[in-house]
N, C-alpha and C positions, 0 to 999 in steps of 0.2 A: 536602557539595557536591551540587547538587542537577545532573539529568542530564536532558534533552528526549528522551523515550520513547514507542515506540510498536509495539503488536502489527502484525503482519502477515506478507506469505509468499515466497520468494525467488525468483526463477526460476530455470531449468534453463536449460542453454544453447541449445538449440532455439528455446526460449522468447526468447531475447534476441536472436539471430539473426533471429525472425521478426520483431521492433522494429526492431534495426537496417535491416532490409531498409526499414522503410516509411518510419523517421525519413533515409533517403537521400533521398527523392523530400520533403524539407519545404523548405519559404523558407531561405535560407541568414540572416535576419534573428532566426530565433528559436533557444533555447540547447538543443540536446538533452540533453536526461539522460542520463550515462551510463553506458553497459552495465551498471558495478558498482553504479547505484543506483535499476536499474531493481526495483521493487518494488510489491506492493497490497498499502496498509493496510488493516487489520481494524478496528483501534480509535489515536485517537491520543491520546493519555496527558500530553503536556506537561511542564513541568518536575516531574521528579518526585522526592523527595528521599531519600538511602539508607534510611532505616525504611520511609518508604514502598514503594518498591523490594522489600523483603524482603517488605512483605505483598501486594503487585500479585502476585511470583513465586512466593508460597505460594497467593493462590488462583489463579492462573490454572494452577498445577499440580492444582487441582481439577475446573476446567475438564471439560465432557462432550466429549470433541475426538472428533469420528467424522469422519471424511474426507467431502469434499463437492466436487463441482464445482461450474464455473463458468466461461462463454463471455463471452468479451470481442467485440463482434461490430462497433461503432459505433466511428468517430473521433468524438471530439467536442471540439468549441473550449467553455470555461469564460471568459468576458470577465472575471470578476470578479476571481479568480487571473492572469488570463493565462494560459493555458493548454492546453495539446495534451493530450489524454488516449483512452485506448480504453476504454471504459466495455460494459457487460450489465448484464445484472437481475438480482437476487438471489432468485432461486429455488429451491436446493436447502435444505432445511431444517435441515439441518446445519451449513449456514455464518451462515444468521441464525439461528440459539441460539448460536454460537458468539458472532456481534455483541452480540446483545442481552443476553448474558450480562457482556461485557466491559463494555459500559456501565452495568451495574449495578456490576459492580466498580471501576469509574472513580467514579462517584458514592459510593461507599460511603467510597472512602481519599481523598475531595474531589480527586481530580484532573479534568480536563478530561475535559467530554463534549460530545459535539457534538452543536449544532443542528440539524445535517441527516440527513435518512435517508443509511440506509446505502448508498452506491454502486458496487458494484464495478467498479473503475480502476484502470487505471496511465500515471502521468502521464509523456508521455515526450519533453515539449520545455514549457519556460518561455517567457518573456518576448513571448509571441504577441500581436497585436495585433489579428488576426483566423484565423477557419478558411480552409485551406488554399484556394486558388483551383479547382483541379481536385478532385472527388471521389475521392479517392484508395484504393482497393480494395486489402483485404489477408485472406488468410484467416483466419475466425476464431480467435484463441486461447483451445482449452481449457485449463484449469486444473484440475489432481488433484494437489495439494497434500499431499505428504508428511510435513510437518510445518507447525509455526506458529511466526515467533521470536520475541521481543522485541529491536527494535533501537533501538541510540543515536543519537541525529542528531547529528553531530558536528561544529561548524565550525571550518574550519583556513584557513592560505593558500593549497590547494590547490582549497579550494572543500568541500562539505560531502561528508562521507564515513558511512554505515549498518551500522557494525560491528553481528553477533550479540549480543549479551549471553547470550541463554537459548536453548534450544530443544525444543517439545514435539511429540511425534510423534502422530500422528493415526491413530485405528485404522479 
Protein backbone atom coordinates (compact mmCIF):
# COMPACT_ATOMS: atom_id res chain seq x y z
CA UNK A 1 0.00 0.00 0.00
CA UNK A 2 1.35 2.97 -1.20
CA UNK A 3 1.67 6.16 1.34
CA UNK A 4 1.73 10.32 0.30
CA UNK A 5 5.32 11.37 1.63
CA UNK A 6 7.32 14.13 2.06
CA UNK A 7 10.80 15.46 3.44
CA UNK A 8 10.75 18.40 5.66
CA UNK A 9 11.31 20.19 9.21
CA UNK A 10 9.04 20.59 12.39
CA UNK A 11 8.82 23.39 14.39
CA UNK A 12 9.56 24.14 17.96
CA UNK A 13 7.16 25.57 20.02
CA UNK A 14 8.29 29.08 19.99
CA UNK A 15 8.00 28.67 16.50
CA UNK A 16 4.35 28.01 16.48
CA UNK A 17 3.48 30.28 19.05
CA UNK A 18 4.84 32.97 16.80
CA UNK A 19 2.16 31.70 13.84
CA UNK A 20 -0.48 31.29 16.10
CA UNK A 21 0.03 34.86 17.26
CA UNK A 22 -0.32 36.20 13.53
CA UNK A 23 -2.89 33.54 12.21
CA UNK A 24 -5.18 35.43 15.28
CA UNK A 25 -5.20 38.77 13.31
CA UNK A 26 -6.44 36.68 9.83
CA UNK A 27 -10.14 36.79 8.09
CA UNK A 28 -12.24 34.58 10.18
CA UNK A 29 -13.26 33.20 6.21
CA UNK A 30 -10.04 31.31 5.70
CA UNK A 31 -9.00 27.71 7.61
CA UNK A 32 -5.79 27.90 9.57
CA UNK A 33 -3.49 25.21 9.92
CA UNK A 34 -3.16 23.80 12.76
CA UNK A 35 -0.47 24.15 15.42
CA UNK A 36 0.23 20.32 14.77
CA UNK A 37 0.54 20.62 11.11
CA UNK A 38 2.40 23.50 11.01
CA UNK A 39 5.50 22.57 8.98
CA UNK A 40 8.20 23.55 5.82
CA UNK A 41 8.52 21.16 3.12
CA UNK A 42 11.95 20.29 1.72
CA UNK A 43 11.01 17.98 -0.95
CA UNK A 44 7.36 16.42 -1.75
CA UNK A 45 7.45 12.92 -2.65
CA UNK A 46 3.80 11.87 -3.37
CA UNK A 47 2.48 8.55 -3.36
CA UNK A 48 5.11 6.63 -2.61
CA UNK A 49 4.98 2.76 -2.43
CA UNK A 50 6.88 0.44 0.47
CA UNK A 51 10.03 -0.59 -1.72
CA UNK A 52 10.18 2.62 -2.70
CA UNK A 53 9.89 3.91 0.78
CA UNK A 54 12.91 1.59 1.65
CA UNK A 55 14.94 3.11 -0.93
CA UNK A 56 13.83 7.06 -0.63
CA UNK A 57 15.01 6.19 3.50
CA UNK A 58 18.24 4.43 2.42
CA UNK A 59 19.37 7.28 0.33
CA UNK A 60 18.28 10.01 2.11
CA UNK A 61 20.16 8.30 5.10
CA UNK A 62 23.14 9.22 2.68
CA UNK A 63 22.07 12.59 2.43
CA UNK A 64 25.05 15.55 3.11
CA UNK A 65 22.66 16.99 6.22
CA UNK A 66 24.89 19.93 7.53
CA UNK A 67 22.35 22.26 9.44
CA UNK A 68 21.43 25.50 7.67
CA UNK A 69 19.27 28.41 8.39
CA UNK A 70 16.63 30.23 7.10
CA UNK A 71 14.33 33.46 7.73
CA UNK A 72 10.80 33.52 6.83
CA UNK A 73 10.32 37.29 6.70
CA UNK A 74 7.20 37.79 4.02
CA UNK A 75 3.34 37.03 4.29
CA UNK A 76 2.43 36.01 1.27
CA UNK A 77 -1.18 35.17 -0.37
CA UNK A 78 -0.49 32.16 -3.22
CA UNK A 79 -4.03 32.60 -5.59
CA UNK A 80 -3.45 29.46 -7.28
CA UNK A 81 -3.33 27.04 -4.01
CA UNK A 82 -5.25 29.43 -2.07
CA UNK A 83 -3.31 30.18 0.22
CA UNK A 84 -1.74 32.16 3.39
CA UNK A 85 1.91 31.38 3.71
CA UNK A 86 5.37 33.04 5.11
CA UNK A 87 7.74 32.58 2.63
CA UNK A 88 12.14 33.74 2.45
CA UNK A 89 14.73 32.96 0.17
CA UNK A 90 16.78 30.25 0.10
CA UNK A 91 20.17 31.17 0.78
CA UNK A 92 22.08 29.13 2.90
CA UNK A 93 23.97 26.53 0.92
CA UNK A 94 23.24 23.83 2.88
CA UNK A 95 19.68 23.84 2.64
CA UNK A 96 19.71 23.88 -1.33
CA UNK A 97 22.11 20.75 -1.53
CA UNK A 98 19.96 19.40 0.65
CA UNK A 99 16.83 20.39 -1.89
CA UNK A 100 18.55 19.71 -4.95
CA UNK A 101 19.81 16.51 -3.65
CA UNK A 102 16.20 15.27 -2.73
CA UNK A 103 15.09 15.92 -6.12
CA UNK A 104 17.64 14.00 -7.69
CA UNK A 105 16.57 11.25 -5.46
CA UNK A 106 12.91 11.77 -6.21
CA UNK A 107 13.63 11.50 -9.91
CA UNK A 108 15.80 8.63 -9.48
CA UNK A 109 12.87 6.04 -7.62
CA UNK A 110 10.32 8.04 -10.23
CA UNK A 111 8.49 9.70 -7.59
CA UNK A 112 7.26 13.24 -7.84
CA UNK A 113 9.40 16.28 -8.46
CA UNK A 114 8.28 19.63 -8.73
CA UNK A 115 7.95 22.12 -11.17
CA UNK A 116 8.93 24.92 -9.17
CA UNK A 117 11.88 26.25 -7.49
CA UNK A 118 12.47 25.70 -4.27
CA UNK A 119 10.52 28.17 -1.75
CA UNK A 120 10.93 28.34 1.69
CA UNK A 121 7.35 28.29 3.49
CA UNK A 122 5.11 27.41 5.72
CA UNK A 123 1.61 27.51 4.87
CA UNK A 124 -0.51 28.56 7.63
CA UNK A 125 -4.12 29.12 6.57
CA UNK A 126 -6.14 27.40 3.31
CA UNK A 127 -8.98 28.35 1.59
CA UNK A 128 -8.04 32.16 1.05
CA UNK A 129 -9.57 34.13 -1.39
CA UNK A 130 -7.27 36.97 -1.26
CA UNK A 131 -4.11 38.58 0.98
CA UNK A 132 -4.95 39.94 4.17
CA UNK A 133 -6.67 43.47 3.92
CA UNK A 134 -4.17 45.15 6.62
CA UNK A 135 -0.45 44.52 6.24
CA UNK A 136 0.14 42.50 8.80
CA UNK A 137 3.64 42.64 10.55
CA UNK A 138 5.22 39.86 12.51
CA UNK A 139 8.80 39.19 13.33
CA UNK A 140 10.80 37.26 11.34
CA UNK A 141 11.03 33.58 11.84
CA UNK A 142 14.48 32.05 12.05
CA UNK A 143 14.76 28.58 11.32
CA UNK A 144 17.90 26.24 12.77
CA UNK A 145 16.59 23.09 12.08
CA UNK A 146 17.78 20.18 14.14
CA UNK A 147 16.83 17.55 12.21
CA UNK A 148 15.01 16.76 8.91
CA UNK A 149 11.73 14.08 8.89
CA UNK A 150 10.11 12.32 6.48
CA UNK A 151 6.46 12.67 7.06
CA UNK A 152 2.97 10.97 6.03
CA UNK A 153 0.19 12.98 4.93
CA UNK A 154 -2.46 11.22 6.32
CA UNK A 155 -6.26 11.79 5.67
CA UNK A 156 -8.86 10.79 8.27
CA UNK A 157 -12.38 12.42 9.61
CA UNK A 158 -10.61 14.62 11.63
CA UNK A 159 -8.98 16.29 8.79
CA UNK A 160 -5.28 15.56 7.63
CA UNK A 161 -2.84 14.73 10.12
CA UNK A 162 1.80 14.71 9.50
CA UNK A 163 2.94 11.88 11.58
CA UNK A 164 7.04 11.44 11.54
CA UNK A 165 7.85 8.34 9.74
CA UNK A 166 11.95 8.80 9.87
CA UNK A 167 14.23 11.25 11.27
CA UNK A 168 17.64 12.53 10.30
CA UNK A 169 19.81 14.75 12.46
CA UNK A 170 21.67 17.51 10.86
CA UNK A 171 25.32 18.17 11.91
Amino acid sequence: MSKKLFLGIALNKQQIQIIGQLQDNFDTRVRLVPAANLHMTLAFFGQVSGQQQQQLEMQLSALCRRRFSVTLDTLAYWHKPGVLCIKGQAKDNALLQIVAETQVIAASLGLHKSEHSFTPHITVARKAKNRPAAQLSFDPLVIIPGAIHLFESVSGVQGVSYPILRSWNLQ
